[in-house]
Biotite code that builds the C-alpha atoms (Angstrom):
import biotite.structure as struc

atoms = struc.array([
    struc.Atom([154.630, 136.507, -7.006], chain_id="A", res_id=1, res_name="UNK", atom_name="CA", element="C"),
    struc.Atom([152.860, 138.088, -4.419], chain_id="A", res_id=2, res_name="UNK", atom_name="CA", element="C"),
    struc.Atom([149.331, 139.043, -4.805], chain_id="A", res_id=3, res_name="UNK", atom_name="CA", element="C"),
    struc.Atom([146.821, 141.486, -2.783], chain_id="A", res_id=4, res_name="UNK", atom_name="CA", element="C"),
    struc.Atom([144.112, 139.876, -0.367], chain_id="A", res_id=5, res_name="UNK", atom_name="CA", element="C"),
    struc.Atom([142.001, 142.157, -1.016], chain_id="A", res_id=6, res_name="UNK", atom_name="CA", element="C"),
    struc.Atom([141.440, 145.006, -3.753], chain_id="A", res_id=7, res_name="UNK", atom_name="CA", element="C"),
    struc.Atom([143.009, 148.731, -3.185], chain_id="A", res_id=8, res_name="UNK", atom_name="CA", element="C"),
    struc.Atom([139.067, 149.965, -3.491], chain_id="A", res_id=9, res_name="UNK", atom_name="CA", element="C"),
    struc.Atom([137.942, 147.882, -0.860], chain_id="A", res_id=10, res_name="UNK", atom_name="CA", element="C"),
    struc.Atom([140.292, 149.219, 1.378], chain_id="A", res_id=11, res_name="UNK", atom_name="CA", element="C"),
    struc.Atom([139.518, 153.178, 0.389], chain_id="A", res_id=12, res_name="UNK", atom_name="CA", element="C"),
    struc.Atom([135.590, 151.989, 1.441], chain_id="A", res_id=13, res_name="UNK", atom_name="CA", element="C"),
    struc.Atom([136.518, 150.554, 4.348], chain_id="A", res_id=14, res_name="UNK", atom_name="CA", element="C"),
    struc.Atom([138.635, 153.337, 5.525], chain_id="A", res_id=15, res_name="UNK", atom_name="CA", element="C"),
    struc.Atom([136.038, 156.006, 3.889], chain_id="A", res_id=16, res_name="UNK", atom_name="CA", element="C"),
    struc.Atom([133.456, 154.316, 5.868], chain_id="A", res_id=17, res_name="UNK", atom_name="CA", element="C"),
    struc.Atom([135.362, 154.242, 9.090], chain_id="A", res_id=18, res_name="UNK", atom_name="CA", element="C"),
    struc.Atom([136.648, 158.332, 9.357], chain_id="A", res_id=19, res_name="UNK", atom_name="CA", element="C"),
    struc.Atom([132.905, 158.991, 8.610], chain_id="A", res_id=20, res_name="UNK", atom_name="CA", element="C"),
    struc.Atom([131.541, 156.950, 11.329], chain_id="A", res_id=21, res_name="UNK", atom_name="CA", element="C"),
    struc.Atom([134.264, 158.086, 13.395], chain_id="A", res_id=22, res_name="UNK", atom_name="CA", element="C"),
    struc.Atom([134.250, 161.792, 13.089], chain_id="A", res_id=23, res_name="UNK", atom_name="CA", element="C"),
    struc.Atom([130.882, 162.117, 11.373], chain_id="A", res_id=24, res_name="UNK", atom_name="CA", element="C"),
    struc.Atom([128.562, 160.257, 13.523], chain_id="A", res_id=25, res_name="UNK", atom_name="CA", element="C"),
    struc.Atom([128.185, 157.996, 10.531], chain_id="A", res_id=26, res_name="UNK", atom_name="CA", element="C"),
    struc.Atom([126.266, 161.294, 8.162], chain_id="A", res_id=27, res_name="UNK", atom_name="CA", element="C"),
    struc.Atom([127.602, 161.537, 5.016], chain_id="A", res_id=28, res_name="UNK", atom_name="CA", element="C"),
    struc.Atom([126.147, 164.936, 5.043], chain_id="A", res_id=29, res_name="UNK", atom_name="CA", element="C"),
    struc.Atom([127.864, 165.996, 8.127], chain_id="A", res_id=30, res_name="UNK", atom_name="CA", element="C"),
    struc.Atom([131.245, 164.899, 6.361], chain_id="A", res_id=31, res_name="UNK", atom_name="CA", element="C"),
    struc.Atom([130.863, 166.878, 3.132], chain_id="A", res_id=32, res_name="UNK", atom_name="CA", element="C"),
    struc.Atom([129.555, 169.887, 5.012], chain_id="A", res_id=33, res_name="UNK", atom_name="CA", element="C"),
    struc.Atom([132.531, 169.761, 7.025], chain_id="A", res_id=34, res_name="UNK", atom_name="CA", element="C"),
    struc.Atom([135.123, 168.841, 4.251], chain_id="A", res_id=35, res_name="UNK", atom_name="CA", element="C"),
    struc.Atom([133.260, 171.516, 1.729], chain_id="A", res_id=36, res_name="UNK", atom_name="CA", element="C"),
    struc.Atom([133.817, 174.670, 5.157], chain_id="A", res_id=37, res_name="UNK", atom_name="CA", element="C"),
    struc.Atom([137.591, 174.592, 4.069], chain_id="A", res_id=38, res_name="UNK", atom_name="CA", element="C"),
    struc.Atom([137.726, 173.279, 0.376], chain_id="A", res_id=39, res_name="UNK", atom_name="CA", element="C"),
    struc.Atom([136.326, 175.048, -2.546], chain_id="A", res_id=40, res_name="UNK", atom_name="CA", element="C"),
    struc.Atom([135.376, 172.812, -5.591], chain_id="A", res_id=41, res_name="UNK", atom_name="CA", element="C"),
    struc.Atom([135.618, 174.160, -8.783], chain_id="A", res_id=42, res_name="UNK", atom_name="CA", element="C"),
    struc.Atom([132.908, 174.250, -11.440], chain_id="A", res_id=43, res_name="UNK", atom_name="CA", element="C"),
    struc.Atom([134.147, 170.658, -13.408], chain_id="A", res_id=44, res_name="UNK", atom_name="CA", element="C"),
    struc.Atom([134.586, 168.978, -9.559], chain_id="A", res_id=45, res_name="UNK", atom_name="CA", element="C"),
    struc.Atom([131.199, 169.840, -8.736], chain_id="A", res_id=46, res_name="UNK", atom_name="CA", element="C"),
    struc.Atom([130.191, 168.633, -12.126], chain_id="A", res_id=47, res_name="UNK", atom_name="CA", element="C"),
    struc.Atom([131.856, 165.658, -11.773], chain_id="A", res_id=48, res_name="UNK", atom_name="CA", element="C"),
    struc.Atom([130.238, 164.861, -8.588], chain_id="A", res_id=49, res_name="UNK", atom_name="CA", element="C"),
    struc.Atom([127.130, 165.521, -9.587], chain_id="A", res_id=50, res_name="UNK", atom_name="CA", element="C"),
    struc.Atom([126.994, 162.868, -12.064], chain_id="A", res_id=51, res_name="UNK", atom_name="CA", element="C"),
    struc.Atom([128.805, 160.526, -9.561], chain_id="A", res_id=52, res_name="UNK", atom_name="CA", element="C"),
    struc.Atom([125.879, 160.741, -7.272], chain_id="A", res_id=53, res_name="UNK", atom_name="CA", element="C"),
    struc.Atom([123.422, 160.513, -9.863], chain_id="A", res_id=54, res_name="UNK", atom_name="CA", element="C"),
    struc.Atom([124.555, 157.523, -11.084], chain_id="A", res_id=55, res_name="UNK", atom_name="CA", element="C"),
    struc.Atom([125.002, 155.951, -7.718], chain_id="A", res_id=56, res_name="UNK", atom_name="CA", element="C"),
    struc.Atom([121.074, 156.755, -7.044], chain_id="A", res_id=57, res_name="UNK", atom_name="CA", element="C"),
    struc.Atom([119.250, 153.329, -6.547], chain_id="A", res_id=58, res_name="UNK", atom_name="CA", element="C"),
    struc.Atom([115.850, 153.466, -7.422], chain_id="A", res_id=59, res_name="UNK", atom_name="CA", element="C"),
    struc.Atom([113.399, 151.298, -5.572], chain_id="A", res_id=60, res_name="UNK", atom_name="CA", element="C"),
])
């Protein structure tokens, strides 16, 4: 059997991270403004994103 080194969403961060710092100066703000200038998210997207950041918020 032949098993993965390493986990499918390890690789998505690690390329995620890697186009930002690449073509975004490493800002996650720069990237969505960017991505958002050509792609419109519809009301359940932006919904769903909402409560992806708000659950990713770490509190001090």
């Amino acid at each position: 059997m032949v098993y993965p080194l390493i986990e499918r969403e390890q690789v998505i961060r690690s390329e995620s991270e890697e186009h930002i710092n690449k073509f975004h100066d490493g800002s996650l703000k720069l990237f969505f403004s960017t991505f958002l200038k050509k792609e419109k998210l519809t009301d359940d997207e932006i919904i769903a994103a909402v409560i992806i950041l708000k659950n990713s918020v770490q509190f001090l």
